[in-house]
C-alpha positions as CSV (number, residue, x, y, z in Angstrom):
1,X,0.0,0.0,0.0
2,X,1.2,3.4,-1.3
3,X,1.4,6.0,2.0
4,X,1.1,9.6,2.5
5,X,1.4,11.4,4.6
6,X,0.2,15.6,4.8
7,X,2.3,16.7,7.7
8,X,6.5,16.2,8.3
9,X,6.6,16.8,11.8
10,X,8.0,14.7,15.0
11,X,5.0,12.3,15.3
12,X,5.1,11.6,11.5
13,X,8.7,11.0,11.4
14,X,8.4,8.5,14.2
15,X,5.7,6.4,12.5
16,X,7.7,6.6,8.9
17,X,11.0,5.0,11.0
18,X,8.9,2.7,12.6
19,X,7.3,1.6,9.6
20,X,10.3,1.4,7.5
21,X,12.6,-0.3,10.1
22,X,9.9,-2.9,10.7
23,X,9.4,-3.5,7.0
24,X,5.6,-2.6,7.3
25,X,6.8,-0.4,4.0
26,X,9.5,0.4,2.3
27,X,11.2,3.6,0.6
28,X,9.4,4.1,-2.3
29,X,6.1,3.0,-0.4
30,X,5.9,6.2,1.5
31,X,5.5,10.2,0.3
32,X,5.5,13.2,2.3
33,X,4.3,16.4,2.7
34,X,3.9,19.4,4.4
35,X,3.3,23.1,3.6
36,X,6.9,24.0,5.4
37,X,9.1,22.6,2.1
38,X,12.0,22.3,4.9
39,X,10.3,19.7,7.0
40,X,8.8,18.2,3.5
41,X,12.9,17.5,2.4
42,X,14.4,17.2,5.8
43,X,12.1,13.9,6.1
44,X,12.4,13.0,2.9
45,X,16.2,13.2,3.7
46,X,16.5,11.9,7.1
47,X,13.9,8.8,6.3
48,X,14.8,8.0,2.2
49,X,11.2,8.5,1.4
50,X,9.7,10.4,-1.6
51,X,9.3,14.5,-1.4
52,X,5.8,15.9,-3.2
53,X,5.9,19.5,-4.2
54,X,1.8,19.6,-3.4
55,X,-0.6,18.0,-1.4
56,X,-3.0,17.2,-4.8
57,X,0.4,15.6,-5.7
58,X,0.2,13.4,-2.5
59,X,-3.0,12.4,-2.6
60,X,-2.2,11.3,-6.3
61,X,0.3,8.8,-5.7
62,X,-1.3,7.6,-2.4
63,X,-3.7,4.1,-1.4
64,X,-3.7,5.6,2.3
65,X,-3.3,9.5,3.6
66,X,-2.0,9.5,6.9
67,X,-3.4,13.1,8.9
68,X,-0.5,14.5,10.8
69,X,-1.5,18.1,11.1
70,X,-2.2,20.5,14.2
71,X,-6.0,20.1,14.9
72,X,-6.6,23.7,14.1
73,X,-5.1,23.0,10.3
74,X,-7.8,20.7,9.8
75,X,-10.8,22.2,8.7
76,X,-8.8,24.5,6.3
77,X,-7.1,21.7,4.9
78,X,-9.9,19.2,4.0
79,X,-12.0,22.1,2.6
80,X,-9.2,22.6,0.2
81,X,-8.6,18.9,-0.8
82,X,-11.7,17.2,-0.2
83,X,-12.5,16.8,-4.4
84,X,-9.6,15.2,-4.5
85,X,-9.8,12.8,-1.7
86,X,-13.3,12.0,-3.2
87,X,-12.6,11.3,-6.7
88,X,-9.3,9.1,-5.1
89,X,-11.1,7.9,-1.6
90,X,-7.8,6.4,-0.6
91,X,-8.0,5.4,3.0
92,X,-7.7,8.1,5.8
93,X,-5.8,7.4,9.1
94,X,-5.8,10.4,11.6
95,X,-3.8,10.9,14.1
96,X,-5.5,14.6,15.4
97,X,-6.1,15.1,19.1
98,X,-9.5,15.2,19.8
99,X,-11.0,15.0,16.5
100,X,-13.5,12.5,16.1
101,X,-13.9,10.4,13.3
102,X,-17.6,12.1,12.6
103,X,-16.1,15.4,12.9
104,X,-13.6,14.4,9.6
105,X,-16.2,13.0,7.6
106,X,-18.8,16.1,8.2
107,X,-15.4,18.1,7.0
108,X,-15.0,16.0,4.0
109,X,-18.4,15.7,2.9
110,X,-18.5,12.2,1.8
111,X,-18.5,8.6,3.6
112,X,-14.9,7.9,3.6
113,X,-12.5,5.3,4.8
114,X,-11.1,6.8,8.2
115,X,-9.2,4.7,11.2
116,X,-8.4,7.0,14.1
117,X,-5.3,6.6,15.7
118,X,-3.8,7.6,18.9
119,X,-0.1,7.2,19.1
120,X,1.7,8.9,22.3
121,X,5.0,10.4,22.4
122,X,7.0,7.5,22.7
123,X,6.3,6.6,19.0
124,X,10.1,8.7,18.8
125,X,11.5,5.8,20.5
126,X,9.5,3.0,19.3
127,X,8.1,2.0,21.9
128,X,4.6,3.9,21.7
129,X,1.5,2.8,23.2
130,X,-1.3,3.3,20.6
131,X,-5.1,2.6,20.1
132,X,-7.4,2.6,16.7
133,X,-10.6,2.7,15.5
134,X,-11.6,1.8,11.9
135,X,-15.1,3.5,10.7
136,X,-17.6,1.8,9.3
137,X,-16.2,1.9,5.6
138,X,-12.8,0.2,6.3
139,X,-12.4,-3.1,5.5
140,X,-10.7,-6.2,7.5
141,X,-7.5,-5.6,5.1
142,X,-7.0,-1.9,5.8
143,X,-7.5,-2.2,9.0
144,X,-5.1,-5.2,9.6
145,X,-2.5,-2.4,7.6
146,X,-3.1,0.4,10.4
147,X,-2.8,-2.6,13.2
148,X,0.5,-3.4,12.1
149,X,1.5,0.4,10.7
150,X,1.0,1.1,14.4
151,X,2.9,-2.2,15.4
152,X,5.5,-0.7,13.7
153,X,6.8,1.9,16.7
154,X,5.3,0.0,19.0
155,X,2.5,-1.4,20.6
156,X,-1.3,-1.1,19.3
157,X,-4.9,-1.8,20.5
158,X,-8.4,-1.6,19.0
159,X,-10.3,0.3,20.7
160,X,-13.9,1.8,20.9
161,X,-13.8,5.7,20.2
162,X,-15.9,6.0,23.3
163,X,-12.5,5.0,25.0
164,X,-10.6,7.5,23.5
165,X,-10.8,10.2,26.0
166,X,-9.9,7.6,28.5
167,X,-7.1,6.1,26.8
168,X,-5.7,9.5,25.8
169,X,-4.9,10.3,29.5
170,X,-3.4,7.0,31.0
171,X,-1.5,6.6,27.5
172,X,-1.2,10.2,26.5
173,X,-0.6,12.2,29.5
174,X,1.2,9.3,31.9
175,X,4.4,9.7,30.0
176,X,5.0,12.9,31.6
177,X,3.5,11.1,35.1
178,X,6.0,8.7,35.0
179,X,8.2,10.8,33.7
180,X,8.0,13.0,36.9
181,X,8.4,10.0,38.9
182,X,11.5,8.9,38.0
183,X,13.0,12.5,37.9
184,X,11.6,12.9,41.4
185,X,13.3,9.5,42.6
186,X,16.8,10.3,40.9
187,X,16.3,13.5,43.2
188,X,16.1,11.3,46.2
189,X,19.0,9.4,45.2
190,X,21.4,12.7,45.1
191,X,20.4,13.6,48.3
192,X,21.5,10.8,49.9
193,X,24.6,11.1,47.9
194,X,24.4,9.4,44.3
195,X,25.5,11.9,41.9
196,X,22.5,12.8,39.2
197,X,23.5,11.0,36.3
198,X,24.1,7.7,38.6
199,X,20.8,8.3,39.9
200,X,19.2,8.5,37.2
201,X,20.5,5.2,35.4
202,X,19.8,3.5,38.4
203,X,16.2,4.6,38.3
204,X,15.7,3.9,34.6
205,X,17.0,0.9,34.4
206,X,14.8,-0.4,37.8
207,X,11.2,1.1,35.8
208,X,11.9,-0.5,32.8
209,X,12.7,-4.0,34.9
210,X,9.5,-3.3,36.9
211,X,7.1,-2.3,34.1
212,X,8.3,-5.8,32.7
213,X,8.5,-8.5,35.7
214,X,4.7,-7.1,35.9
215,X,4.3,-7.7,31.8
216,X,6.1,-11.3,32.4
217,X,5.0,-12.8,35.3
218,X,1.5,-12.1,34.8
219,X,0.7,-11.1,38.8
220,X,-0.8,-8.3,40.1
221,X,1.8,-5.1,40.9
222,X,0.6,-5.1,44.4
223,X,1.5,-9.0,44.7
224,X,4.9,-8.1,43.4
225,X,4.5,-5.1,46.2
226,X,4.8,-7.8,48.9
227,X,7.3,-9.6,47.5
228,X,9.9,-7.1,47.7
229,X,8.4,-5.2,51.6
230,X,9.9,-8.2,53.9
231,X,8.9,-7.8,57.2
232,X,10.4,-4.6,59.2
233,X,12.8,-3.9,55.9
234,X,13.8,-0.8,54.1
235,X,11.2,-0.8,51.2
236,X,7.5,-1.5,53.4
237,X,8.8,1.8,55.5
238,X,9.3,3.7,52.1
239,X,5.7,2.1,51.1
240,X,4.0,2.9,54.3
241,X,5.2,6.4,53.6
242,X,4.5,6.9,49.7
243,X,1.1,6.2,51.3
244,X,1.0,8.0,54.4
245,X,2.2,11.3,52.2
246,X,-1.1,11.4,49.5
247,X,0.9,9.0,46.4
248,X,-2.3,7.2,45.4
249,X,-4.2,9.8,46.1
250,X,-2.2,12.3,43.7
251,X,-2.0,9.6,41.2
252,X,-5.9,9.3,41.2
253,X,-6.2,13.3,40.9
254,X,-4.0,13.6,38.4
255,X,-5.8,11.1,36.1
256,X,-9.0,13.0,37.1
257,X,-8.1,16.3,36.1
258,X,-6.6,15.1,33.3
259,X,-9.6,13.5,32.4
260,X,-12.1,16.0,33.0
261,X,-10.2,19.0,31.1
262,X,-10.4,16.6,28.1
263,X,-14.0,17.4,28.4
264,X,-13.7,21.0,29.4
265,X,-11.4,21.5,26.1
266,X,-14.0,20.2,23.7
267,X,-17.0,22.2,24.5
């Protein structure tokens, strides 16, 4: 399947490496463009993909037409390419905060193919957490192409639109949560005398084996909890006070605020 994709920034440079590295497409499957001709070449460059002078151009040479455009772009773009994206319906994959697959096809005007797709900002690393929703018009084989496009930079679930607001916090917003965390702990760790570079390995390196014994064992985190608190020992006194000082209580607030001025910012 041919690829486009209207928009050269961060996000769609993660997704073309991804794909291209995981041999979900190659080279001269994928065109790019945006209305900044540097970003159009310097990904074009940077990736080995193909460089279209013009969006019409794009949508030409395209079987899919990935969205990778501020949400504000949107309705300007689509009302200046939507005869072409009729005459061609290639299949439409979004990636747009907030923008519902409705919302696109009211813009385009006609009933097209559209999967919505919500990547977060580990996509840069591969490692993304994803979900998608195909409308009503896709069918089981381009929808098994935007499973494994998001496959690609890393890992992807289907995924009610419903769900989306939802999803778009505890996958969206918890990198910067987590984040936090582990700045917060590397912190710690100079105080009592690590030096912050130490620390921060240390810390790194003890997430990304915790986020995975929890992945690989299959037990609950709060089983693996009292595994490591033996009785009287260092890490139940650092529990008892992660609890005693508000730590599951500011995790719960922040995923409610979170969730709630998703709300706020679409009405």
């Amino acid at each position: 399947m041919k690829l486009g994709f209207i928009g050269a920034g961060n996000m769609a440079n993660a997704i073309i490496k991804g794909a291209l590295s995981s041999g979900t497409a190659a080279p001269e499957d994928i065109s790019v463009y945006d209305i900044d001709s540097a970003k159009t070449e310097a990904c074009a460059r940077s990736c080995g993909v193909g460089a279209c002078a013009s969006v019409q151009e794009l949508i030409a040479c395209s079987d899919a037409v990935l969205l990778a455009v501020k949400p504000f772009n949107l309705k300007p773009l689509l009302a200046g390419i939507g005869s072409e994206l009729k005459q061609k319906d290639p299949l439409i994959i979004s990636i747009l905060a907030g923008t519902d697959i409705n919302y696109i096809r009211s813009l385009l005007g006609f009933d097209a193919a559209i999967v919505r797709v919500m990547p977060n900002i580990n996509a840069t690393v591969g490692e993304a957490m994803s979900a998608y929703c195909p409308g009503e018009r896709v069918t089981e084989a381009q929808e098994a192409y935007v499973q494994a496009l998001c496959s690609s930079f890393g890992r992807a679930i289907k995924l009610s639109e419903n769900y989306f607001p939802a999803f778009g916090v505890i996958s969206g917003c918890s990198p910067a949560f987590v984040y936090m965390f582990i700045d917060e702990l590397a912190r710690s760790g100079v105080k009592i005398g690590l030096n912050k570079k130490q620390a921060l390995e240390i810390v790194i390196q003890s997430v990304i084996g915790s986020a995975r014994m929890i992945e690989e064992s299959g037990e609950h985190p709060y089983e693996l909890v009292d595994r490591v608190c033996s009785p009287g020992g260092t890490t139940i006194e650092g529990v008892t006070a992660l609890r005693e000082y508000g730590f599951d209580t500011a995790i719960d607030k922040a995923v409610s605020s979170a969730y709630e001025k998703d709300f706020k910012l679409k009405k």
